[in-house]
Every structure is written in C-alpha cells, then in structure tokens.
C-alpha positions as CSV (number, residue, x, y, z in Angstrom):
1,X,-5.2,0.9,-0.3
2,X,-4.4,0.3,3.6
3,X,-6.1,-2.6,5.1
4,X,-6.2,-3.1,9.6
5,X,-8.5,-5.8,10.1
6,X,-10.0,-5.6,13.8
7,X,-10.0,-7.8,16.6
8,X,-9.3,-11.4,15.6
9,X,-9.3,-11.2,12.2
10,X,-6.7,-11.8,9.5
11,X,-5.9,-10.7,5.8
12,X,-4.7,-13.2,3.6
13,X,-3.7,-13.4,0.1
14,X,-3.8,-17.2,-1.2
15,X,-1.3,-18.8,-2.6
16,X,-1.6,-20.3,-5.8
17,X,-1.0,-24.2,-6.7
18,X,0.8,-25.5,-9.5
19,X,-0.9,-25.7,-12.7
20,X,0.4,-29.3,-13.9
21,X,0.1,-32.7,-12.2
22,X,3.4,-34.6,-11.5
23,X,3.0,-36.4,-14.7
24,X,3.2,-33.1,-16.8
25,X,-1.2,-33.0,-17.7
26,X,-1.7,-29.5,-17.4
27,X,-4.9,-28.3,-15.2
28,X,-7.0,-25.8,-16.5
29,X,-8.2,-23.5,-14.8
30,X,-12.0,-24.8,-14.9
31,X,-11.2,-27.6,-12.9
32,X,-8.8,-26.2,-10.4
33,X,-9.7,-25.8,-6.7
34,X,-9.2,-22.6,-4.8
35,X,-6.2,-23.0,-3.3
36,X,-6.3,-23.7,1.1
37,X,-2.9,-22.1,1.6
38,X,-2.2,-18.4,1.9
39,X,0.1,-15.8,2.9
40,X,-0.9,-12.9,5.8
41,X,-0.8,-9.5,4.7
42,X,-2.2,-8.1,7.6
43,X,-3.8,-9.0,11.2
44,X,-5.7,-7.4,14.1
45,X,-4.6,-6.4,17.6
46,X,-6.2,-9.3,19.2
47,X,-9.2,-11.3,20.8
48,X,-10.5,-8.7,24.1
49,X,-11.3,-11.3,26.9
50,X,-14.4,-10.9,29.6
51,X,-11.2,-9.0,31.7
52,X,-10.9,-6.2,29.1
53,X,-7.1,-7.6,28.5
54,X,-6.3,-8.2,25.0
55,X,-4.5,-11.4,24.0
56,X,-2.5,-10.9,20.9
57,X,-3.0,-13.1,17.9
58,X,-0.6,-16.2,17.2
59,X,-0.5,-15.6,13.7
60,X,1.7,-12.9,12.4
61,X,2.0,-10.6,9.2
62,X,4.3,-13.0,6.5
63,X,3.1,-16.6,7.6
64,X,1.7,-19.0,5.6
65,X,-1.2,-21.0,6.7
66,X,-3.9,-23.3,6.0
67,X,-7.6,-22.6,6.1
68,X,-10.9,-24.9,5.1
69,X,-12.2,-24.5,1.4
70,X,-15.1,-22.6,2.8
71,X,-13.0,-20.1,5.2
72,X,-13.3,-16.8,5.1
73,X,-14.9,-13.4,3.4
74,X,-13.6,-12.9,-0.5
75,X,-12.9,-9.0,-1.3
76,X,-11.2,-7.2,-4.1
77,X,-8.4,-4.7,-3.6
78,X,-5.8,-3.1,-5.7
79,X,-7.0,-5.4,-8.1
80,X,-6.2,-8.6,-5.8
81,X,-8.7,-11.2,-4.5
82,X,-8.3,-11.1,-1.0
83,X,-9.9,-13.2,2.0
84,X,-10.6,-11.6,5.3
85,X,-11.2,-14.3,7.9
86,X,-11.1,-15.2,12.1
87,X,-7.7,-16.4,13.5
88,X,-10.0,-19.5,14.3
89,X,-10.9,-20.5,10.8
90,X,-6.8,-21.0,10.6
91,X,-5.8,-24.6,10.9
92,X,-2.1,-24.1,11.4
93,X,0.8,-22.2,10.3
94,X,3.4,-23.5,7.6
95,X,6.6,-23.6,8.6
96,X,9.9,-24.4,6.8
C-alpha cells in the first residue's frame, strides 16, 4: 500500500531495541517499552504559512529520529505497525 501523509506530518516505522541487557538477562517482551526511535518512511510537502508559501519539512524520508513515548497515531499496514505523527512531536534527528 502507498502512504503520502499531508501537510506536516510524518510516517515512521520504529525501530526496535535490543532484547538483552548488557549483562546478558534477556527482556521479554511483557516488560519491554515501545521503542522512542524510528525510521521515516514517508513525509508531507510541508507546513502552509498565513502567506500561502509552503515551508518544506526538516525531516526527510530515511532519518532516524526520536519522538515522546506518547507521540503519534498507531496504524497497521502491509502487516506493519506504523505511527503517523506532526514534524513537531519529533525531538531530533539521529545522526551518525
């Protein structure tokens, strides 16, 4: 399925964290947290400003960012969980 989110919105598939602590205790996955980190599949043209110009997003297709626990909408496609969410509920971009 084909995905354009609109406006100021992103698509972002998280990324998941390891499964074992540095000790070697594996986590299972009943006490795991979502993971805050995730990779953008897709994003929309940009924000429209009160001038009708359009100011592109800073966040491109391929990043990885970080995003609060709580961030964004959860859907399903192609079988994937998937989170759609505002440019704004990014907190930065991971680079390196």
């Amino acid at each position: 399925m084909k995905f354009r989110p609109l406006h100021d919105r992103i698509l972002v598939e998280r990324v998941e964290s390891d499964t074992k602590t540095a000790s070697g205790i594996i986590i299972p996955d009943t006490a795991q947290e979502k993971p805050m980190q995730g990779k953008v599949l897709a994003v929309g043209k940009g924000v429209t400003l009160e001038d009708g110009s359009v100011r592109a997003l800073d966040v491109k297709q391929g990043d990885t960012v970080l995003f609060g626990k709580w961030s964004g909408t959860e859907v399903k496609m192609d079988g994937k969980e998937l989170l759609i969410m505002k440019e704004s509920d990014v907190m930065g971009v991971v680079e390196g």
